[in-house]
C-alpha positions in Angstrom: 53.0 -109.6 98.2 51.1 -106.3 99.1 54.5 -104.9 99.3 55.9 -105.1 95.8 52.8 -104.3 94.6 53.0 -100.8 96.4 56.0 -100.6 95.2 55.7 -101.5 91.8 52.7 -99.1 92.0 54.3 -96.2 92.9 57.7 -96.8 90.5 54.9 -96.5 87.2 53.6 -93.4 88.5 57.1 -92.1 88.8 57.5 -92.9 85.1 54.6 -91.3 84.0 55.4 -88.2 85.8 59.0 -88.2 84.6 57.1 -88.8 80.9 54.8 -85.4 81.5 57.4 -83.4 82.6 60.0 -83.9 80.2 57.1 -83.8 77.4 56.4 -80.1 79.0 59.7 -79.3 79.0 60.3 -80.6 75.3 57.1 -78.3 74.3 58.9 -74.6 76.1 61.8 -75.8 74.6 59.9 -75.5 70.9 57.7 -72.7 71.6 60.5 -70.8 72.9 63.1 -71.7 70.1 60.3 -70.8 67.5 59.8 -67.3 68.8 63.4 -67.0 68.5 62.8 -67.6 65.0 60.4 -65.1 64.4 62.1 -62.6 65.8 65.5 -63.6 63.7 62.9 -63.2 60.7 61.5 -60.6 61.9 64.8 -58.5 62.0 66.1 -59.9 58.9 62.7 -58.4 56.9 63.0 -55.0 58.5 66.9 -53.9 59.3 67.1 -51.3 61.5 68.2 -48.3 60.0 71.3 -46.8 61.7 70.4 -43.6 64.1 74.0 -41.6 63.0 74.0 -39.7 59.5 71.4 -38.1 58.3 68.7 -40.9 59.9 66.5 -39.4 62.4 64.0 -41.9 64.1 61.7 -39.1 65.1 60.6 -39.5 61.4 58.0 -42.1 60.3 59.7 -43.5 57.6 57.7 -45.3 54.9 58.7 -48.5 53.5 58.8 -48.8 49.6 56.0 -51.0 48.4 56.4 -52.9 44.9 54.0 -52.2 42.0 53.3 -54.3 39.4 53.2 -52.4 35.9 51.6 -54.8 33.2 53.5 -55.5 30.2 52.8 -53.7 27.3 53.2 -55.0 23.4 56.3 -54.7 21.5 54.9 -52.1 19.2 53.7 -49.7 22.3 57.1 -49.5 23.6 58.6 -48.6 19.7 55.9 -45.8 19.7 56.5 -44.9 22.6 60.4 -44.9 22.1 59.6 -42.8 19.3 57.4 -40.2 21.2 60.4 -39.4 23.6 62.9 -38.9 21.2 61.0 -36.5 19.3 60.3 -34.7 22.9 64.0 -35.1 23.8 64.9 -33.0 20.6 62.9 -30.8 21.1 64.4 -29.5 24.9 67.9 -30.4 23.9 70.2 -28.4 25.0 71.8 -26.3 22.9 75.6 -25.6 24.2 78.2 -24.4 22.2 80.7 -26.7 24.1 78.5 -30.0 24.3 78.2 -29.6 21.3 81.6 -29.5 20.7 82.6 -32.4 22.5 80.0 -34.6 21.0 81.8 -36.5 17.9 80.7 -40.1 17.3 81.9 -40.0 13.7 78.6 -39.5 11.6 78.4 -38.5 9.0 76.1 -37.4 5.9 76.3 -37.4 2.5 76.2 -34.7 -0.2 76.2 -34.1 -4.0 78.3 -31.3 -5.0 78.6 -28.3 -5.2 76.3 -27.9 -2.0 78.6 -30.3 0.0 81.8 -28.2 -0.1 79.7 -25.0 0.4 78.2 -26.3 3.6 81.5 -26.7 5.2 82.8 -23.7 4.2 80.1 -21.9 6.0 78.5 -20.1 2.7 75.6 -23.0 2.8 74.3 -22.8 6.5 71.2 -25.3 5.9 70.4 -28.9 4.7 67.5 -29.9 3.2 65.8 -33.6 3.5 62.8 -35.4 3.4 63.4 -37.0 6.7 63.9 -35.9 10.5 67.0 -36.8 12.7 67.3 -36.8 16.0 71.3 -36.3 15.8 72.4 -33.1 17.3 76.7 -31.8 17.3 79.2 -32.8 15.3 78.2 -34.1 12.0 81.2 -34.6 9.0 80.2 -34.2 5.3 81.6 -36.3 2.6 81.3 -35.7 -1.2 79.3 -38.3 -3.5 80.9 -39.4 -6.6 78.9 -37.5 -8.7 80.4 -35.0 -10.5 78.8 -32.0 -10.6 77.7 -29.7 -14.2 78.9 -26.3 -14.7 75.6 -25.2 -15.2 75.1 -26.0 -11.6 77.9 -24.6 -10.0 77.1 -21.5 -11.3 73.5 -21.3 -10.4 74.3 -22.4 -6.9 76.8 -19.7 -6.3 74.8 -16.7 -7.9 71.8 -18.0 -5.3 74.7 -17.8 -2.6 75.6 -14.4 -3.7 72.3 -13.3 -3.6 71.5 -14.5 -0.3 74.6 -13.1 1.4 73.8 -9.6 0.3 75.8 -9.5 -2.9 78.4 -11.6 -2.2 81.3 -10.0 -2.9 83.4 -11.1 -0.4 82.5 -14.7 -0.7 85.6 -16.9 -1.3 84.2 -19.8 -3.8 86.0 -23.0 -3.9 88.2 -23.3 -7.0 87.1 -27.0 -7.3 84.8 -29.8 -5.9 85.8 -33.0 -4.9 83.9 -35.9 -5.7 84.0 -39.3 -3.5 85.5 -37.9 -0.5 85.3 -36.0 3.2 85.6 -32.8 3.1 84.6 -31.7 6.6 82.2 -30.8 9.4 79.4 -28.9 10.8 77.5 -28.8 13.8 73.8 -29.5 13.9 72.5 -27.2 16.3 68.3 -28.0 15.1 66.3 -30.2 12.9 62.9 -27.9 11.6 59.9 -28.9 9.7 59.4 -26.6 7.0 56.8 -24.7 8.7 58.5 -24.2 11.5 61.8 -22.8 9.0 59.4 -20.9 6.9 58.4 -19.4 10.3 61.7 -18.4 11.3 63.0 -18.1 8.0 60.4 -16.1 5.9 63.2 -15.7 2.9 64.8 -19.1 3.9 66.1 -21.4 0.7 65.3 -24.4 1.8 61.7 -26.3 0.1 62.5 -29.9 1.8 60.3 -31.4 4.5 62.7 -31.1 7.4 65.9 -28.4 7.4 68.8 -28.8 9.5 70.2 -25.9 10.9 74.0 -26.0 11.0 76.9 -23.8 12.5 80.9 -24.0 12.9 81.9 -25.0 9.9 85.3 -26.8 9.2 87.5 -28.1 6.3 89.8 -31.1 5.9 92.9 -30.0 4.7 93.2 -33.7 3.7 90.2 -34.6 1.7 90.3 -38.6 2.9 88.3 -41.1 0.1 85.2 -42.5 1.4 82.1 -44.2 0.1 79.2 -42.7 1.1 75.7 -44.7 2.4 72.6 -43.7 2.7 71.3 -41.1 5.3 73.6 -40.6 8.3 76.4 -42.6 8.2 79.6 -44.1 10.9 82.8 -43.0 9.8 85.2 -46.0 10.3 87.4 -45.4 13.4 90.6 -45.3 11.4 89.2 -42.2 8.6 87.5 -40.7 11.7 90.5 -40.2 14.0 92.5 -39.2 11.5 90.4 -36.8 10.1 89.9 -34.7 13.7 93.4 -34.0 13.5 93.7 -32.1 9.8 90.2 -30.2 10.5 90.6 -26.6 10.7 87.7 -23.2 11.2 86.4 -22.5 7.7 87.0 -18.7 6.6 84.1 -17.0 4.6 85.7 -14.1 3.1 88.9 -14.0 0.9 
């Protein structure tokens, strides 16, 4: 009797030993698969960067830190958008070729007689009460308005005047109503101070002037209807009309 209960005695405390020592073993097991884990995270958060190229681990390198900007209202941003235009106009650069190459099809229209004189090169400003930011290629189309005699006069004897006499300027026999007639390239928009300034016996009374240069002719004068301000050409009247524009020619 004494003899299974030794027995039986020492078979529980086997058990429980058994118990403790596969708990412990359960508990490393955790511990150490969890530090695996952090280092897997660990390693994931910060890649190492590679040590070929231009990399050189001698360097402390700082890691970029995220800042939060607040969010401004709608009307900020549209000022603000309207500040940086104005500044980007103003250090524009000003390349003959850029210039050149930049032909999205606007356009602006013009009552005659000034429009065909503008793109003949006799007229080398325009006039408006409003600024633009548009700079190269601009195309000038006629308005339907037909223009008086009276008026055609008086503008060419001021053109005469201005270039010196005049008497080698080649006038237009006529001027087309309700069509393009050509191009020019804006080179500047001024405000009349600033024109005044640089022009002391400039033409031009408007509020903003815009300096143009390059002039060109259509020798097809395509029908268009003009809008307000500057203007997209359609694709069809555009394309068409950069393959019949030639150099304008002053003199006679």
């Amino acid at each position: 009797m004494g003899t299974c209960r030794a027995v039986s005695l020492i078979w529980r405390v086997n058990i429980r030993m058994g118990s403790l020592l596969l708990s412990d073993l359960y508990n490393e097991a955790q511990e150490e698969d969890m530090a695996s884990r952090d280092h897997e995270d660990d390693a994931m958060a910060r890649p190492e960067l590679p040590l070929d190229g231009v990399y050189n681990p001698t360097i402390p390198v700082e890691h970029p830190k995220f800042v939060d900007i607040p969010r401004t209202n709608q009307k900020a941003h549209k000022r603000s958008d309207t500040k940086q235009n104005l500044l980007l106009a103003s250090v524009r650069l000003q390349d003959n070729s850029l210039l050149e190459m930049k032909d999205e099809g606007k356009c602006l229209s013009m009552h005659q007689p000034w429009a065909s004189l503008l793109v003949m090169g006799i007229k080398q400003t325009e006039g408006r009460s409003w600024y633009t930011t548009h700079r190269g290629r601009l195309w000038i189309a006629a308005t339907v308005q037909e223009p008086a005699v009276d008026t055609i006069s008086s503008v060419e004897k001021m053109c005469k005047t201005l270039h010196q006499g005049g008497k080698d300027l080649k006038f237009p026999s006529e001027y087309p109503t309700g069509c393009l007639l050509g191009s020019v390239d804006v080179i500047d928009c001024l405000t009349h101070d600033d024109y005044i300034a640089k022009f002391p016996n400039g033409e031009c009374d408007d509020a903003y002037v815009f300096l143009v240069e390059n002039p060109r002719q259509l020798t097809i004068k395509f029908p268009v209807k003009g809008q307000h301000k500057i203007w997209k050409l359609p694709k069809d009247i555009h394309s068409a009309a950069k393959k019949s524009c030639h150099p304008a020619n002053l003199t006679k």
